[in-house]
N, C-alpha and C positions, 0 to 999 in steps of 0.2 A: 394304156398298157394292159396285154389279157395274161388273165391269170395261166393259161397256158402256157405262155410263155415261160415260168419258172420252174425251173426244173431241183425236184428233192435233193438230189445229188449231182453234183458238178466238179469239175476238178481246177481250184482255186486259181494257181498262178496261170492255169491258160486265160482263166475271165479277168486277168490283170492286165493295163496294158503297159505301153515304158509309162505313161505318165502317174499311173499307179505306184507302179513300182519307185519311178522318183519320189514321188509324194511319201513315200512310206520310209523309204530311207532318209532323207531329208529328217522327219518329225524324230527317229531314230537318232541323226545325226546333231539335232538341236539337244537332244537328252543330254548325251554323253559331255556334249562343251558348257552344256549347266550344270551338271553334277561338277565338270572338272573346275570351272568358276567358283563355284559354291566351295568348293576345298581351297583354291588357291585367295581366299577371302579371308580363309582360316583368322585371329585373331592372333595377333604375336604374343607371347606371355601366357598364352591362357592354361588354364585346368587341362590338361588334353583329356585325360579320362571325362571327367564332366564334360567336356566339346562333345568328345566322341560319344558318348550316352545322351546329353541331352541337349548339345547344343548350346551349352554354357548357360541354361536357364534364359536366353534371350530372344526366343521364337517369337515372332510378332504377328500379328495378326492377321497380311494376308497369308502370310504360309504357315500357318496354323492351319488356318482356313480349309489352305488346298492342300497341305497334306492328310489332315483329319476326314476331309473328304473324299480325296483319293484312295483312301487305305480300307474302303468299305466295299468293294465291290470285285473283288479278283475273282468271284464263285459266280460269275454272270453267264457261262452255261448252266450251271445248274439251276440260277433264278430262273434263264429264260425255258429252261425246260419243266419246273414247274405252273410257271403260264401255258407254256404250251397244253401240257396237263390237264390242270384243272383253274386255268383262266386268272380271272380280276383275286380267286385265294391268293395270289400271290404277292399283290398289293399287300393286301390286310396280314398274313402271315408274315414276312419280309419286308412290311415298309410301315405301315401303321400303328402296329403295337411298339416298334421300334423309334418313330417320332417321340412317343409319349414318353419311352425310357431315355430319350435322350434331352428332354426337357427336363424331367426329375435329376438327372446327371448336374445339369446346367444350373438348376435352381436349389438344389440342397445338397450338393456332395463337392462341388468344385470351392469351395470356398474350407471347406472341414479337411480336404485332402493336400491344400496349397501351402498349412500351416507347419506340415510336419516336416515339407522341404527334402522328400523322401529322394530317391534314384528309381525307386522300382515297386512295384504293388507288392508284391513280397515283404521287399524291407518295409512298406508302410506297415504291414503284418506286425513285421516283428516289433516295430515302434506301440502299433497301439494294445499289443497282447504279452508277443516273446516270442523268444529262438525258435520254438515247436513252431506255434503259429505261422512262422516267415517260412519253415520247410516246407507245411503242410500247405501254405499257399503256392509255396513253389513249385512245386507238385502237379497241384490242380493247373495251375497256369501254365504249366509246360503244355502236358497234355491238351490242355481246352485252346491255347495259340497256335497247336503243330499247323504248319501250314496247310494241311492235307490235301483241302478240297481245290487249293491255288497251285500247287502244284499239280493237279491233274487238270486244271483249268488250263495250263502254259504246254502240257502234251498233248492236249485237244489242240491248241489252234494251232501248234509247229506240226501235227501231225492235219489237219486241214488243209493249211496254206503250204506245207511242203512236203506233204506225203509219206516223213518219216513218220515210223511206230511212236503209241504212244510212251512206252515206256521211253523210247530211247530217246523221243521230245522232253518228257518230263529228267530226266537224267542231264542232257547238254544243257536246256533252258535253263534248270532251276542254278545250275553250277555257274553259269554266265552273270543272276542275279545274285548269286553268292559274291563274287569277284567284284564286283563294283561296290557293291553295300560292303562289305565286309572294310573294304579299304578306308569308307570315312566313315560307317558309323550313322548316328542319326541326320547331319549334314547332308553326306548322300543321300538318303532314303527321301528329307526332304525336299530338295534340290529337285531332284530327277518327277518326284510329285508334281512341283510346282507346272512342270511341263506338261506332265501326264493327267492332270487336273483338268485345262484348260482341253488337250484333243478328245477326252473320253466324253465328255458333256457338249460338245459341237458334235461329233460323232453320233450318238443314241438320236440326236436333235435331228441331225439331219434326214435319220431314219426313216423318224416320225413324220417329219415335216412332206420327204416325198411320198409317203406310204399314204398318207392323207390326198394329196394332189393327185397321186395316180386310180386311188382305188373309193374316195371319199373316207366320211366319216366313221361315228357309229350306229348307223342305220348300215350301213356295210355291214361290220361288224356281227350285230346281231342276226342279220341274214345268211351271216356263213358260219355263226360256230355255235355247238349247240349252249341249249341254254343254263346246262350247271355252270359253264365258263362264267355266266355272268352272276352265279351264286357266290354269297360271303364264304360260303365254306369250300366249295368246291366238289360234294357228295362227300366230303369228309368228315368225321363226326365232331360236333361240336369240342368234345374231351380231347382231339387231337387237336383242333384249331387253336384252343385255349394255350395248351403246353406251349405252343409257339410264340405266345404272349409273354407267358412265363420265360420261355430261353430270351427274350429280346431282354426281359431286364438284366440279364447277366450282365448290358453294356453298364451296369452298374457297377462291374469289378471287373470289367475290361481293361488289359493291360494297355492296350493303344490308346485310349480314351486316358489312364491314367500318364501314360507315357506322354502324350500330348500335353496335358495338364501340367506336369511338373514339369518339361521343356519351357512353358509358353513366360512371358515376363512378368508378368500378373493376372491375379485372379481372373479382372473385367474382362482381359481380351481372350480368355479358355473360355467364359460365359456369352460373351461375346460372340465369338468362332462359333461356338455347339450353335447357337440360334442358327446364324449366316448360312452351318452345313446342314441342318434339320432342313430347312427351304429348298439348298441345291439336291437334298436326299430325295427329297418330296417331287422337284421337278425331275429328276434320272429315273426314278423311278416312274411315274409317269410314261416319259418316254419309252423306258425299256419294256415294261408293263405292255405300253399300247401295241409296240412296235414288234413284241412275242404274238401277240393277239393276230394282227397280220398276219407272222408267217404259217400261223396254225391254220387262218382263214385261206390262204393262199395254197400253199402246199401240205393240207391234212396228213398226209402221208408218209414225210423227211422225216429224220431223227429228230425226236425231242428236244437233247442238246446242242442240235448242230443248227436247227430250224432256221433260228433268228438268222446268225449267222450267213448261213448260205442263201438266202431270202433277201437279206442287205446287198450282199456281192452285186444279186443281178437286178435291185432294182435301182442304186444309184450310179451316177453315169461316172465316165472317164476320171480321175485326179480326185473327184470324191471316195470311188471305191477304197481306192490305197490307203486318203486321211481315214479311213472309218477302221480298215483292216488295224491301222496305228493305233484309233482308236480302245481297238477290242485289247491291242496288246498291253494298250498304258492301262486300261481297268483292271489287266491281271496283275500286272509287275509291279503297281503300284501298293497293290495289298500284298504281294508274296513278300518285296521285300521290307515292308515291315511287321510282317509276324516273322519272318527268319529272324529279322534285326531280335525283336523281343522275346521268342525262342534258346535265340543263343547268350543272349543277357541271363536271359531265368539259367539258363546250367550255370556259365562262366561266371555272373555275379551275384547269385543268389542261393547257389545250390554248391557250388563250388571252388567258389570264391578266396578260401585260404590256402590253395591247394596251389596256386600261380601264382609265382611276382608280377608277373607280367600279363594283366588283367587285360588287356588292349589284345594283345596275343590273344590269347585265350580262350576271347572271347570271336575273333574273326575264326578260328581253328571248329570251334565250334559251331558257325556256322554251316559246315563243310556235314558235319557228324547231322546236326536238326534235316539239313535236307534228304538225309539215306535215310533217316527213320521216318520223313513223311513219305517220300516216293511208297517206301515197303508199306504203309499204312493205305497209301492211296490202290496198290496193288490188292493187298487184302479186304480194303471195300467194296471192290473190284466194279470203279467207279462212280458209284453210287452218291450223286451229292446228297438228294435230302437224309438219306440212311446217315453218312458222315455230320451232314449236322443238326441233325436230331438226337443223336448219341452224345458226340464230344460236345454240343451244347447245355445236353440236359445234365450232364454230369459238372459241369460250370457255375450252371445256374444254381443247381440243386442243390451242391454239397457250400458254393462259396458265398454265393449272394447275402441267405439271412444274419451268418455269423460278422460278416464286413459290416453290414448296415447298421447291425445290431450296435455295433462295436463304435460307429455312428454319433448315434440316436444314444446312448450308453456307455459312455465311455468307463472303463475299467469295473462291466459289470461283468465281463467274459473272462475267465483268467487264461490262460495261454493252453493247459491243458483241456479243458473246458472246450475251446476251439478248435484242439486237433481231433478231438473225441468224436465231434457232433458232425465233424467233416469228414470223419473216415467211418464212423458206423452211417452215417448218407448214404455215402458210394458204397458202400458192401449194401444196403439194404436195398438201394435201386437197381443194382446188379443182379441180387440173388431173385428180387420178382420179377423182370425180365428173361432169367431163366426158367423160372418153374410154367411149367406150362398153365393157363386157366382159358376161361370158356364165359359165353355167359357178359352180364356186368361188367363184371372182375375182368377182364377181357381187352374192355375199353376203357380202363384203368391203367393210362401208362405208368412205367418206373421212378418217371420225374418225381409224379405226385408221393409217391412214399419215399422217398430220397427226403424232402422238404418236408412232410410229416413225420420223421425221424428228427432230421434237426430241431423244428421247434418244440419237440417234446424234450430234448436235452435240453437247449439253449432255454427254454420255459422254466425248468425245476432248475438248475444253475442259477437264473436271473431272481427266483424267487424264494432261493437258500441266501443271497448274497443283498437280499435286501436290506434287512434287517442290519448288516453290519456294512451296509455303504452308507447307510442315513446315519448311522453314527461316527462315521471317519469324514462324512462330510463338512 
């Protein structure tokens, strides 16, 4: 195959053929009769509240698995546009520091968080602090889960494959994945994964697999891009590579990770899972990783965003293109509807909670409201992923990470006030150096870093006033 042959921009369903199109509707049409299975399995008698939030505590391991797995990747334009970018960065940015946070996850936090039998990372708040705590986490969590960057991920590819605007893609899409989720809750979310799981990781595979046969290896590779691509940092300074270190540990107070957690039926099989999904992480990434690298080599010149993407369409052949197109969508829909899902829990059961009898309600109603506050947030980035999550990351990381951990490692050394203080002078102080202008040093000094040098300087003198009288209540 010559690289001539592909063209930057093309117009999607013409390079479709019927058997595309059947294939794609088809992987669609398997969705919908597993999610509707998955509800009509319901258990008779049960919790319905607990069903609907967590699945009655009995998530087993392989859908733990696939949906833990699946819920990590709705933002795979923007991954693949930072490959495009600035190359193998986006390995080590987006996949490597984020292995290591998800092994610390597995091996010291799932066992400390499974005890408290919580519903929500919030209420785990308010269990190991108090009421402030559970708001002020609420808070953070709203904001750091909005779907933002998944919602403009789902008007990129309806605006690709079918030519509407993105807004008006992001608008129909995201309401479509309102409507199904919203109706069962974590079950759906699950369910519709387990599917979405299995096409998105054949799909990237298959990529790769022709993208190698057609064009060889990475002696290709090296020959057509230049060579910051193949740099750790990507020409980017070391002080911003790090930060991205830092936001990966947020999956440390990651509501999906904890959501997952407290669904799954025991400890083992949440430690368990995280291993199983850190390996499939590791291999998707890989794939997706290599197979931006192509479309960069291949067509220099396409959108950033769209690269991969439209570089896919024309190089796998007939009833592949369509499974792949399905592919791209189960890697969006797969994460959007589970931050919508834990979005609308953080208002409906966590922020406002005594306000409805009818918490089930409430909480589907709200998911309706999370999606017009992400679309507008997606419009006001004005598209921009890594901007989207190097902001709503670093304010995740910065303000909730130390005081969680802490809270840990220390139990009852934080008093509740204590915690909302250290979280909310954070975020005002990562904000206010972000705004002020500097030059210089000072320059490449992001926000993050004095966000998290404010918290442990509270949470330090707090932990070191309360010594003295924990060792004696002890």
């Amino acid at each position: 195959m010559q690289k001539t042959a592909f063209k930057p921009v093309i117009n999607v369903l013409e390079a479709m053929s019927g058997w595309d199109i059947a294939v794609f509707t088809l992987v669609l049409a398997l969705t919908v009769a597993v999610v509707l299975l998955g509800n009509y399995r319901r258990a008779k008698g049960a919790n319905k509240f607990l069903d609907y939030m967590l699945m009655g505590r009995k998530l087993s391991l392989p859908l733990f698995v696939a949906t833990l797995a699946a819920s990590w990747y709705g933002g795979i334009f923007g991954v693949n546009e930072i490959t495009f970018n600035f190359g193998i960065y986006n390995f080590i940015t987006q996949g490597l520091f984020w292995y290591i946070a998800y092994i610390i996850f597995a091996l010291f936090i799932v066992d400390k968080i499974k005890k408290y039998q919580s519903i929500t990372m919030p209420e785990l708040a308010k269990q190991m602090f108090g009421k402030k705590a559970s708001y002020t986490a609420a808070v953070f969590t709203f904001f750091g889960i909005l779907p933002i960057s998944y919602v403009l991920s789902l008007g990129i590819f309806l605006h690709l494959v079918f030519g509407i605007g993105i807004i008006k893609g992001m608008v129909v899409g995201t309401a479509f994945v309102c409507l199904y989720t919203a109706w069962g809750g974590l079950r759906s979310v699950v369910f519709s994964d387990a599917v979405q799981f299995a096409v998105m990781c054949i799909a990237v595979f298959l990529v790769l697999l022709f993208s190698a046969q057609a064009f060889g290896g990475l002696g290709f590779l090296k020959a057509n891009l230049p060579a910051s691509h193949f740099s750790l940092t990507g020409g980017n300074s070391w002080l911003t590579t790090f930060v991205w270190g830092a936001i990966a540990l947020a999956t440390l107070v990651d509501p999906a990770f904890y959501q997952r957690c407290f669904a799954a039926k025991d400890a083992k099989t949440a430690k368990i899972g995280i291993f199983i999904c850190t390996f499939v992480w590791f291999c998707f990434d890989i794939c997706t990783t290599a197979g931006a690298l192509y479309a960069r080599a291949i067509m220099p010149s396409a959108a950033p965003a769209h690269a991969y993407f439209l570089y896919a369409l024309q190089l796998l052949p007939d009833g592949l293109r369509g499974f792949f197109v399905a592919g791209i969508l189960a890697v969006i829909l797969s994460t959007l509807n589970s931050f919508l899902f834990i979005a609308s829990n953080t208002l409906g059961y966590d922020l406002l909670k005594d306000k409805f009898k009818n918490k089930i309600l409430a909480n589907q109603i709200f998911f309706f409201l999370v999606a017009a506050i992400a679309i507008l947030l997606a419009i006001f980035f004005d598209g921009n992923f890594r901007k989207i999550w190097f902001i709503m990351g670093s304010y995740m990381s910065a303000c909730l990470l130390i005081p969680m951990l802490l809270g840990h490692i220390w139990p009852r050394r934080i008093t509740d006030n204590v915690f909302t203080i250290s979280c909310v002078v954070s975020a005002v102080a990562l904000t206010i150096w972000n705004i002020i202008p500097k030059s210089g040093l000072l320059g490449e000094i992001e926000g993050f870093y004095i966000g998290v040098l404010f918290n442990i300087i509270i949470l330090g003198f707090a932990i070191l006033k309360t010594r003295k009288q924990y060792a004696q209540n002890k």
